[in-house]
C-alpha positions as CSV (number, residue, x, y, z in Angstrom):
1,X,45.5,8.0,22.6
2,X,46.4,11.7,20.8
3,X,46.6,12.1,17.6
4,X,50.7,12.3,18.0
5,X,51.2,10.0,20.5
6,X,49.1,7.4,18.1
7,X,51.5,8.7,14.9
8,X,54.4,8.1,17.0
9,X,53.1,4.3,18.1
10,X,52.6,3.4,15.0
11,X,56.3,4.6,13.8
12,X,57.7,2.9,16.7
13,X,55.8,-0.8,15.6
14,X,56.6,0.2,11.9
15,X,60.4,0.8,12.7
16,X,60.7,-2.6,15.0
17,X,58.9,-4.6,12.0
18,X,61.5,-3.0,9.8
19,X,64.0,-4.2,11.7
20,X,63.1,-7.5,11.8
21,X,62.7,-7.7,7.9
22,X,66.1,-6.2,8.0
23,X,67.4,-9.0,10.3
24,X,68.5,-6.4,12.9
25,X,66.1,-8.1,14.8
26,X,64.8,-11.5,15.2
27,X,60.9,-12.5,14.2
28,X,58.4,-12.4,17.3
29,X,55.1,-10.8,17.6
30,X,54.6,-7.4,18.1
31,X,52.2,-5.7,20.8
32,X,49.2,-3.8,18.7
33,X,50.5,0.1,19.7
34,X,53.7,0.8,21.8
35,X,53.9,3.0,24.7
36,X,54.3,6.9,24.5
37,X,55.0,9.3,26.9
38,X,56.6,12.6,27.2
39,X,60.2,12.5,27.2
40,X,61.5,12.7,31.0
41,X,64.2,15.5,29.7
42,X,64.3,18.1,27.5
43,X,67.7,17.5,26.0
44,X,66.3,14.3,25.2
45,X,63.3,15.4,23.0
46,X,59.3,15.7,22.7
47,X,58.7,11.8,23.3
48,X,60.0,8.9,24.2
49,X,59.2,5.3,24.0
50,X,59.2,2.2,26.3
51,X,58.9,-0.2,23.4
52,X,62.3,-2.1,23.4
53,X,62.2,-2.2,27.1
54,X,59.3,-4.5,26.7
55,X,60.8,-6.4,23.8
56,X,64.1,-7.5,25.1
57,X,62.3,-10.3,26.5
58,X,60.7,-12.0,23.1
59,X,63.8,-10.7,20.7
60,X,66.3,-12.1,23.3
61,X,68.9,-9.1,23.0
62,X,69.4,-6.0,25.3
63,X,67.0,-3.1,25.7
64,X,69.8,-0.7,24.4
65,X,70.2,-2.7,21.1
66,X,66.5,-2.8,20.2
67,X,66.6,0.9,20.7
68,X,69.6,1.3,18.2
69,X,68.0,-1.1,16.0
70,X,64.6,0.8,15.7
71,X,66.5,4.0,15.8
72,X,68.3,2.5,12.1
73,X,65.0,1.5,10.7
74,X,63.1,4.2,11.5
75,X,60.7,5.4,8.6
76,X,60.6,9.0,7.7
77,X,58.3,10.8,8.7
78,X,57.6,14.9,8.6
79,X,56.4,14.8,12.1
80,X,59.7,13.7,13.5
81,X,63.1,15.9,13.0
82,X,65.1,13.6,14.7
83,X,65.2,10.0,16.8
84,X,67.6,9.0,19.3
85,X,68.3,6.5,22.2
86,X,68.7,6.9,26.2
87,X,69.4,4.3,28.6
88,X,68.4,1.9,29.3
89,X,66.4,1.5,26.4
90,X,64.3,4.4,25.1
91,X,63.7,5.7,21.6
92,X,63.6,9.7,22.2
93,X,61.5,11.8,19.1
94,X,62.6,15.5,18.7
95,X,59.5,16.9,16.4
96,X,60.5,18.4,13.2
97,X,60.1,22.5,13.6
98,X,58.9,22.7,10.4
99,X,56.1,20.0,11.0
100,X,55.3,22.3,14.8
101,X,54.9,25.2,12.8
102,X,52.4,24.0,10.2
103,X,50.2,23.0,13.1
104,X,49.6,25.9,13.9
105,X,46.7,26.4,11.0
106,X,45.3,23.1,12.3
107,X,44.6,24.3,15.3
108,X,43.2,27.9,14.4
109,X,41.0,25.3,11.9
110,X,39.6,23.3,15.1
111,X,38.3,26.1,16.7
112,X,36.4,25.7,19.9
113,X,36.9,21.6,19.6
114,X,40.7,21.7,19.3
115,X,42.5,18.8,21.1
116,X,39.2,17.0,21.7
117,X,39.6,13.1,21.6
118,X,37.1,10.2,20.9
119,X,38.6,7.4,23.4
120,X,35.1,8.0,24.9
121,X,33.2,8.3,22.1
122,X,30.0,5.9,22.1
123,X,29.6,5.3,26.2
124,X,28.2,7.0,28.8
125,X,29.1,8.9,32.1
126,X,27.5,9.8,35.2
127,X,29.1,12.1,37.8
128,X,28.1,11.9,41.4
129,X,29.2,15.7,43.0
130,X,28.4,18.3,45.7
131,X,25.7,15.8,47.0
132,X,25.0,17.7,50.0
133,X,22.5,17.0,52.6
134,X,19.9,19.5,52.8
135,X,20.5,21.0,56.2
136,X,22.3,24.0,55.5
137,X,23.8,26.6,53.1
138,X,26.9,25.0,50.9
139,X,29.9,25.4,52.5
140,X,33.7,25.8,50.7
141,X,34.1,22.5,51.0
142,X,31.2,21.8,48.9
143,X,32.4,24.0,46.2
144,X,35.5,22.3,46.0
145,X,34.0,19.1,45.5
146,X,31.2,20.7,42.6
147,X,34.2,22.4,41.2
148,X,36.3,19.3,40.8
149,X,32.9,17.3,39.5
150,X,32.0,20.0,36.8
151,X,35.3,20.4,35.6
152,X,35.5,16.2,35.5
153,X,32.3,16.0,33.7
154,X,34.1,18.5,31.2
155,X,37.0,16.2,30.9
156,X,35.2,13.1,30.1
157,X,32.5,15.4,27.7
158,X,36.0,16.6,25.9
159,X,36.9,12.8,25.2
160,X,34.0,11.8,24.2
161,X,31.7,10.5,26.8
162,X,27.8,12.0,27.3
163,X,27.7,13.0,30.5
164,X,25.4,13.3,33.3
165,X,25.5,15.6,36.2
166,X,24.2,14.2,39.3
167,X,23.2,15.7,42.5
168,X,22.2,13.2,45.3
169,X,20.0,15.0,48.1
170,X,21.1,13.0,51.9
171,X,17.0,13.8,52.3
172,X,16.7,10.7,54.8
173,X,16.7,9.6,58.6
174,X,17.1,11.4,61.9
175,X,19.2,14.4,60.2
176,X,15.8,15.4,58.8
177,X,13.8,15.3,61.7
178,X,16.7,17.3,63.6
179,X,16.2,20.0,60.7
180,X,12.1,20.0,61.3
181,X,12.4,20.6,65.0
182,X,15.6,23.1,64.9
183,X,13.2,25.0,62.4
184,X,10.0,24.8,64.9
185,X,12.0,25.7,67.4
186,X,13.7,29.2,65.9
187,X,9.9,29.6,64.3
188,X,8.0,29.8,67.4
189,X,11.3,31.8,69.3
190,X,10.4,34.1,66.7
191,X,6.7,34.1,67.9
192,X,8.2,35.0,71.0
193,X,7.9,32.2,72.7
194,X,10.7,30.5,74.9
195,X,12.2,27.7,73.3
196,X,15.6,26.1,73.9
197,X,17.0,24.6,70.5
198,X,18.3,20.4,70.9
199,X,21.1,20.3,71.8
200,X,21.8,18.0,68.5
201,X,20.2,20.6,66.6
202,X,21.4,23.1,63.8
203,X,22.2,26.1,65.4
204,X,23.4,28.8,62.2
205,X,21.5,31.9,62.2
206,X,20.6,30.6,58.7
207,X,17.5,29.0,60.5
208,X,17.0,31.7,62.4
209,X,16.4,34.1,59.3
210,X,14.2,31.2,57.5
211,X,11.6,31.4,60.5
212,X,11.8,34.9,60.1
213,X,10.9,35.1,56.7
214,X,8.2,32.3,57.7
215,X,6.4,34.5,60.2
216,X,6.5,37.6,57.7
217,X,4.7,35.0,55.2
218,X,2.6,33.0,57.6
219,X,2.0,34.6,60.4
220,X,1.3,32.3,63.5
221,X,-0.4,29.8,61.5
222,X,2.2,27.3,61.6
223,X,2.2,27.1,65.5
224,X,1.2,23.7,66.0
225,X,2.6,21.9,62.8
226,X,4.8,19.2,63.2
227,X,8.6,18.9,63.0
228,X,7.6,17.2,59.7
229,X,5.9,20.0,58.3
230,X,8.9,22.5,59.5
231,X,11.4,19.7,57.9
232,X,9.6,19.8,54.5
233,X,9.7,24.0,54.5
234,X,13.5,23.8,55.7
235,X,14.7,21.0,53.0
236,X,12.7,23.3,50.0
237,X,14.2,26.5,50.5
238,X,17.3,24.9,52.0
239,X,17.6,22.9,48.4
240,X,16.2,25.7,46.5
241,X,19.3,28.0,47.7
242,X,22.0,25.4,47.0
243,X,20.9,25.2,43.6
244,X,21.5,29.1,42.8
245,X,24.5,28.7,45.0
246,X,25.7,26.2,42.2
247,X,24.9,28.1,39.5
248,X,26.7,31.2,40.7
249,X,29.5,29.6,40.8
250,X,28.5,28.5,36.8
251,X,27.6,24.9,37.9
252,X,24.5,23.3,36.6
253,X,23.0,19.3,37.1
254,X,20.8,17.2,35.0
255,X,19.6,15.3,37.9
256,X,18.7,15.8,41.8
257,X,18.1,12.4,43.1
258,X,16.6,12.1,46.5
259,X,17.5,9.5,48.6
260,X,13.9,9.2,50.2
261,X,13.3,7.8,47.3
262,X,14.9,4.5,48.0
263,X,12.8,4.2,50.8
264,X,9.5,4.9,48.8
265,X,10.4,2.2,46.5
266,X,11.4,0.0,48.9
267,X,14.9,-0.5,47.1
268,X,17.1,0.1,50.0
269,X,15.0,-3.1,51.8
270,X,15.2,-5.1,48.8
271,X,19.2,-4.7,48.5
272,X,18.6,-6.0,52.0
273,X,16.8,-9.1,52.0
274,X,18.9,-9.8,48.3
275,X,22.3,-9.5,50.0
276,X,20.9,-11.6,53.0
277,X,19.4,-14.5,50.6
278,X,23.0,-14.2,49.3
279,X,24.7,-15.1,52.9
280,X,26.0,-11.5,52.7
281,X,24.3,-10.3,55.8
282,X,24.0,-11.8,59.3
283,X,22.2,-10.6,62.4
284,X,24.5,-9.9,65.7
285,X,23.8,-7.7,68.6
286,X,20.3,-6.6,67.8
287,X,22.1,-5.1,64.0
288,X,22.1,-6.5,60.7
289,X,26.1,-6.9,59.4
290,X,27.6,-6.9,56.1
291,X,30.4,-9.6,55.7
292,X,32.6,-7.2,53.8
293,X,35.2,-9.7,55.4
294,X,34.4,-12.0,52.9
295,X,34.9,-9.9,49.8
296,X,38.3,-8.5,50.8
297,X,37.3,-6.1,53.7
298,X,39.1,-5.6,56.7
299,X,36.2,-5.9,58.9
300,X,32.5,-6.6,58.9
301,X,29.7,-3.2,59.1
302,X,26.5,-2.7,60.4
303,X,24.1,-1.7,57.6
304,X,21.2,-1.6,59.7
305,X,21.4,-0.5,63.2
306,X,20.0,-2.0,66.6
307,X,16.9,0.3,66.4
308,X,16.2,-0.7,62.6
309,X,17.4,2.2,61.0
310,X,20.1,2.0,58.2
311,X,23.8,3.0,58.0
312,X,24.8,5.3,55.4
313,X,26.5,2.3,53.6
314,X,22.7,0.2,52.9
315,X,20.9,3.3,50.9
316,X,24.8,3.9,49.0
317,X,24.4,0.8,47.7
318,X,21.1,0.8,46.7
319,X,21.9,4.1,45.1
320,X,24.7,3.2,43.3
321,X,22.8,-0.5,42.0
322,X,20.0,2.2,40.6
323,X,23.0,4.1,38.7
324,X,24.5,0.9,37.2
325,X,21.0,0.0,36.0
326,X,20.5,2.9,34.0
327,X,23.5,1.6,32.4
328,X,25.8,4.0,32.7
329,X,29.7,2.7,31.4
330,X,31.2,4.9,34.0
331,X,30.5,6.3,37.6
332,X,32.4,8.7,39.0
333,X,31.6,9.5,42.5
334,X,33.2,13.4,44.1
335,X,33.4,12.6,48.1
336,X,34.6,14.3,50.7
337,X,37.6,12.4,52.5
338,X,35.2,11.8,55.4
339,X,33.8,8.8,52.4
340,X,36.8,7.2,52.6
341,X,36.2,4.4,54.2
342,X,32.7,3.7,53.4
343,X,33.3,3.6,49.8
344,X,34.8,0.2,49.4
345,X,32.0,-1.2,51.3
346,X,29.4,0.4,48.6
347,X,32.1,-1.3,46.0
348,X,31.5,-4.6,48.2
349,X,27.9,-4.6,48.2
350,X,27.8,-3.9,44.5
351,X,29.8,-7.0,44.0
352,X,27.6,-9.1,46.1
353,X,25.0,-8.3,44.1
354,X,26.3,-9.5,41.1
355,X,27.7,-5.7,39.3
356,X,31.1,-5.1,37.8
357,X,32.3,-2.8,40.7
358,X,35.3,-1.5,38.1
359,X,32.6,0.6,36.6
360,X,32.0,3.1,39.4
361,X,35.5,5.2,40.3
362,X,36.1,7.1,43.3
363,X,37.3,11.0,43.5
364,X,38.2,11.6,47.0
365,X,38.8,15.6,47.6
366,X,40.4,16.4,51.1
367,X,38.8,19.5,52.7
368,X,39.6,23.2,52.5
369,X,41.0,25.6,55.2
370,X,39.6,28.9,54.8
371,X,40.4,31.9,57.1
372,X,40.8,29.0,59.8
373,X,37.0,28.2,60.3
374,X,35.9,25.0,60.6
375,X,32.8,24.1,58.7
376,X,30.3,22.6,61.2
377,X,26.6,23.4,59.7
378,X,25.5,21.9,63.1
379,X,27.6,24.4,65.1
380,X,27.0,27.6,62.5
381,X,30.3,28.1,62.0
382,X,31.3,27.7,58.8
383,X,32.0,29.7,56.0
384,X,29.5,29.1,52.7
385,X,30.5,28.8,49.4
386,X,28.2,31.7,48.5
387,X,30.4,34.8,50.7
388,X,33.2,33.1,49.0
389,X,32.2,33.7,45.4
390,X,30.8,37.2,46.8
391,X,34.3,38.1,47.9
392,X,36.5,36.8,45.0
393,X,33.8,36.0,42.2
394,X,33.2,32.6,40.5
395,X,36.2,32.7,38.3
396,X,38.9,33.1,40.6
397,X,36.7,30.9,43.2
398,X,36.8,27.6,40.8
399,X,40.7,28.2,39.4
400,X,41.7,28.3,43.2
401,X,39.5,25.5,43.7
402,X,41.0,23.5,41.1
403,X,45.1,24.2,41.3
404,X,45.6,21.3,43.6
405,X,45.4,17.7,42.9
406,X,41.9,16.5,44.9
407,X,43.1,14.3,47.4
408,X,45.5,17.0,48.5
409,X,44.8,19.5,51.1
410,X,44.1,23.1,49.8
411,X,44.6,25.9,51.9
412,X,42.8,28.7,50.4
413,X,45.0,32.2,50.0
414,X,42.4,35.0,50.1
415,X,44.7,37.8,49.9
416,X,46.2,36.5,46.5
417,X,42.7,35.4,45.4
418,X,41.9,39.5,45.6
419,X,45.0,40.3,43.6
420,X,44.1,42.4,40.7
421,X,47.6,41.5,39.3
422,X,50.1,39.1,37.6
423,X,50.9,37.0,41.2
424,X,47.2,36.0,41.1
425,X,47.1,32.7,38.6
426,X,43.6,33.3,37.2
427,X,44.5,36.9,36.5
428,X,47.7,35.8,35.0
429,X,46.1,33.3,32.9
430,X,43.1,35.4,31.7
431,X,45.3,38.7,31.2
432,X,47.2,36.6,28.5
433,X,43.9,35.8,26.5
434,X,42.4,39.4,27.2
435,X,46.1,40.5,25.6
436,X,45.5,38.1,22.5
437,X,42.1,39.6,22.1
438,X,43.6,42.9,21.8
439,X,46.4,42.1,20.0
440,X,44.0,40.8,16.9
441,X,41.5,43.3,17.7
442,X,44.6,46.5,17.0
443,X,46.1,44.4,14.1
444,X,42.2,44.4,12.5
445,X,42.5,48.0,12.6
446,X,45.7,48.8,12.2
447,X,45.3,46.3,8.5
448,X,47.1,43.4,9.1
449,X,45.4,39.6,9.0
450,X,46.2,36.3,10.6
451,X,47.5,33.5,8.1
452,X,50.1,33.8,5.7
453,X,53.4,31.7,5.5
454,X,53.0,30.0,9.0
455,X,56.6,27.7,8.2
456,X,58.2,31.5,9.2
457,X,57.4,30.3,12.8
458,X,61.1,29.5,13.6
459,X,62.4,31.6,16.2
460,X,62.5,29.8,19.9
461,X,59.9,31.5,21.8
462,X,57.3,31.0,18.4
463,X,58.1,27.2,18.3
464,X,58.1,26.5,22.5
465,X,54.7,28.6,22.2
466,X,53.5,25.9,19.4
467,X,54.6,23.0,21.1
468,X,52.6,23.9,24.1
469,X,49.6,24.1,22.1
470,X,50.3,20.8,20.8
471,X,50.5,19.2,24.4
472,X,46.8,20.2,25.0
473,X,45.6,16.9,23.7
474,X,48.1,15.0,25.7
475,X,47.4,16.8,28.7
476,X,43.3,16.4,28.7
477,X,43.9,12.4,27.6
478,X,45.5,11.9,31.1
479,X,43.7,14.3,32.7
480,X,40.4,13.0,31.5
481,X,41.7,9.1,32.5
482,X,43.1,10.4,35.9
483,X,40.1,12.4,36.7
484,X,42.9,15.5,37.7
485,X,41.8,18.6,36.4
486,X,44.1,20.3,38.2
487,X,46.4,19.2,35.1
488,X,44.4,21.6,32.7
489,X,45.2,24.4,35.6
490,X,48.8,23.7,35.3
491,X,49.0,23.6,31.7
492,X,46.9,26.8,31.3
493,X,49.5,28.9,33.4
494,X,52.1,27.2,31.3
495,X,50.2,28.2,28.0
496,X,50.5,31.8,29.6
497,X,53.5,31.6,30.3
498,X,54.8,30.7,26.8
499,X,52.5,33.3,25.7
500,X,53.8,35.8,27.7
501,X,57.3,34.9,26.0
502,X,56.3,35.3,23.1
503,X,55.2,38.3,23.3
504,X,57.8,39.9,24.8
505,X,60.8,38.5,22.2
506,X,58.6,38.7,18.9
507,X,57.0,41.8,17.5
508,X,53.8,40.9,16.3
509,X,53.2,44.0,14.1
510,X,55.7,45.4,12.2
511,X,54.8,47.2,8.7
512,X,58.5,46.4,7.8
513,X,57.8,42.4,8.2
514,X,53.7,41.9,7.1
515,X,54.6,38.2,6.2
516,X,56.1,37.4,8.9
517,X,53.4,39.2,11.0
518,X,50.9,37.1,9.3
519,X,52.3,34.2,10.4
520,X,52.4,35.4,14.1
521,X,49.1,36.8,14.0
522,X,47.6,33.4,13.1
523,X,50.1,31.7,15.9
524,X,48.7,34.5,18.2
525,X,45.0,33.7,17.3
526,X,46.2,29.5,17.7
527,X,47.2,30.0,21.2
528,X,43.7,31.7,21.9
529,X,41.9,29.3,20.6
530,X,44.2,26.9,23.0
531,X,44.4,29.2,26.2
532,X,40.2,29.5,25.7
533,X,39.8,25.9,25.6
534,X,41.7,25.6,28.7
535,X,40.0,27.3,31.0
536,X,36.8,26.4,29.3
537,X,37.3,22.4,30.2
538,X,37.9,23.9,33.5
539,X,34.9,26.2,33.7
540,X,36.6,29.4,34.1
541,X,35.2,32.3,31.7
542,X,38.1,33.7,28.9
543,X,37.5,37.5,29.3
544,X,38.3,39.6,26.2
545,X,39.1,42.7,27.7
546,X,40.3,43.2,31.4
């Protein structure tokens, strides 16, 4: 919990057990902290409360009354300037100016860490993202999904967790082979040899180059390798471009797991014969079936098919058994929606082995339209994730990729991503910190400083700039438990926004006024440090000069 949502729990609790000493209230037992949340109207305040809502039960008297009664008893406090009740039950906080203002040298104080929390502190995180089979260049898709997983590893980094980043390399079954002999095939077309490509194949010129590049390097040596030898070639270069693909766009793993793995190690067989010694596996039709039935699921799957190779669902689990052992606290898996309905299985078989299945968490991102191509590696039409960032640059590419919630469609505005101007969001939100850059860097040389008698911050546009820094830590707490970064996108145009307010209604250097330009510089150099730390948690870089 924040630092003011805490402060405002524990005056909540201490004004109810005042009530009851008072006799305004009858003696019961108290829950250990009481709700917060941000007050649903303006009018009404900063924060509200739920607490009496809850207590009517136990205290035997009407939400409303509680309310009045914890309103009576409340204890002062500098943080709170006033406390009042709404239907049909709440206690509503207005916080004190004076108390806003004076945060503002806290803030400049915490630097680069401000509004980091510690509800993670102590336990571990691994995020699962991009995990893309080796087959082809990344698509937009893709980067949606790493964007979402980088920025989530931020969130949960910013609370407290240690994080790892995880790539999981699809490097397994008949997709492979299909990538050998796609290769084989372009490689000895470019021999000059007639070949027709499989039909199943990968047909993107992006083959077509690779075996171009092979017969610069090899000449005609390769002629008679097998589709395995082509499949190895393709997955290395193919893996080795997704990689700086990912880190043009500023995103960086800890780990590439292979799934071939499993199979090397035999893990994916031995989840098998576990779950089956279990009775959570039967043979029917020539397949092996997982009763997912019997643990909740609306029908049974085949993990292993009629011709003894394995569904996507038997290696998932065996992946996902490997992360729990390495005793992570949480997993966070990035899919694609077409995941959707395989994941509750992988939660299933998790289960049937014996794990806590709450552990591992789901981030389901829907796809992206993008100058209406579809994205079919297999069909070489799709648009990769490395023209995008080309076009637009990494920056704009991420904050696009991050507005929307992930489980909502994004359709992806090129034209405004170009924008050199205030209509673009990124632009809008990195012109503001650019202007507080300059701002400090002309008061430096013009001979004014940041600091002074910060309790001058009164005026409306000075204190709504204030209290927006002061939501920052609010705003990554439920971000960081909701896995939404798209929250820190929102709250960074806000922080702009308020910024750009300010600036226009408060002269923040004016010989006549040092004092009170003191006090605006250091507001001006708190709401840097707040709009930085934004779009850092998001991965977007905060340009000083534009």
């Amino acid at each position: 919990m924040p630092a003011i949502q805490r402060q405002l729990s524990d005056l909540s609790l201490e004004a109810a057990r005042r009530a009851q000493e008072g006799g305004a209230l009858p003696d019961f037992a108290l829950p250990p902290e009481a709700p917060i949340s941000r007050a649903k109207n303006p009018v009404w305040g900063d924060y509200a409360t739920a607490l009496a809502l809850s207590l009517a039960r136990p205290a035997g008297r009407p939400p409303m009354e509680i309310a009045a009664a914890m309103v009576d008893h409340m204890p002062p406090s500098a943080m709170v300037g006033a406390a009042s009740t709404s239907t049909p039950g709440f206690v509503n906080f207005t916080l004190s100016p004076d108390w806003v203002a004076a945060q503002v040298d806290a803030i400049v104080a915490a630097g680069p860490g401000y509004a980091d929390l510690t509800d993670g502190a102590g336990r571990t995180a691994q995020v699962e993202f991009v995990s893309a089979n080796p087959t082809g260049p990344l698509t937009v898709g893709h980067g949606r999904g790493g964007v979402i997983g980088d920025a989530v590893a931020n969130l949960l980094q910013a609370v407290g967790y240690v994080v790892t980043r995880e790539f999981y390399y699809n490097n397994a079954g008949r997709q492979m082979q299909r990538l050998g002999e796609s290769l084989r095939c372009r490689y000895l077309q470019a021999l000059g040899q007639a070949q027709e490509l499989p039909e199943d194949g990968y047909h993107g010129q992006y083959l077509a180059d690779m075996a171009a590049d092979l017969v610069e390097e090899r000449g005609a040596e390769l002629r008679e390798a097998s589709w395995e030898v082509f499949s190895r070639l393709a997955e290395e270069r193919i893996a080795l471009g997704q990689r700086r693909t990912l880190e043009a766009l500023g995103i960086r793993m800890d780990r590439f797991f292979n799934e071939q793995s499993l199979y090397e190690d035999g893990a994916v067989w031995a989840v098998l014969e576990r779950l089956r010694a279990a009775g959570h596996v039967y043979d029917q039709d020539g397949a092996v079936w997982f009763r997912a039935t019997a643990l909740g699921g609306g029908e049974d799957r085949v993990v292993v098919r009629s011709n003894g190779e394995p569904t996507y669902r038997l290696p998932d689990i065996a992946y996902h058994e490997d992360k729990l052992r390495r005793g992570f606290d949480l997993v966070v898996d990035v899919l694609g929606a077409d995941h959707k309905d395989a994941f509750p299985d992988v939660l299933r078989g998790l289960q049937a082995l014996g794990h806590d299945p709450s552990r591992v968490r789901m981030l389901m991102n829907q796809f992206v339209t993008f100058r209406g191509e579809r994205m079919s590696k297999r069909a070489g039409r799709f648009t990769t994730l490395d023209e995008l960032v080309e076009e637009v640059g990494a920056d704009v590419a991420r904050f696009f990729l991050l507005m929307r919630a992930p489980e909502t469609h994004l359709e992806f505005d090129l034209d405004l991503a170009r924008e050199q101007s205030d209509t673009n969001p990124v632009f809008y939100v990195q012109y503001a910190h650019a202007r507080l850059s300059s701002i400090l860097r002309l008061a430096g040389e013009r001979g004014f400083s940041p600091g002074g008698d910060v309790s001058l911050l009164m005026h409306p546009a000075e204190q709504a700039l204030a209290r927006r820094l002061l939501d920052l830590s609010d705003v990554l707490y439920l971000a960081a438990g909701e896995l939404a970064p798209h929250l820190i996108a929102a709250y960074a145009r806000d922080l702009a926004a308020d910024f750009h307010a300010f600036y226009r209604d408060c002269r923040v250097l004016d010989q006549e006024d040092r004092e009170r330009s003191a006090a605006r510089l250091q507001l001006t150099l708190a709401a840097r440090v707040g709009l930085a730390r934004a779009l850092g948690l998001l991965g977007v870089t905060a340009p000083e000069e534009m």
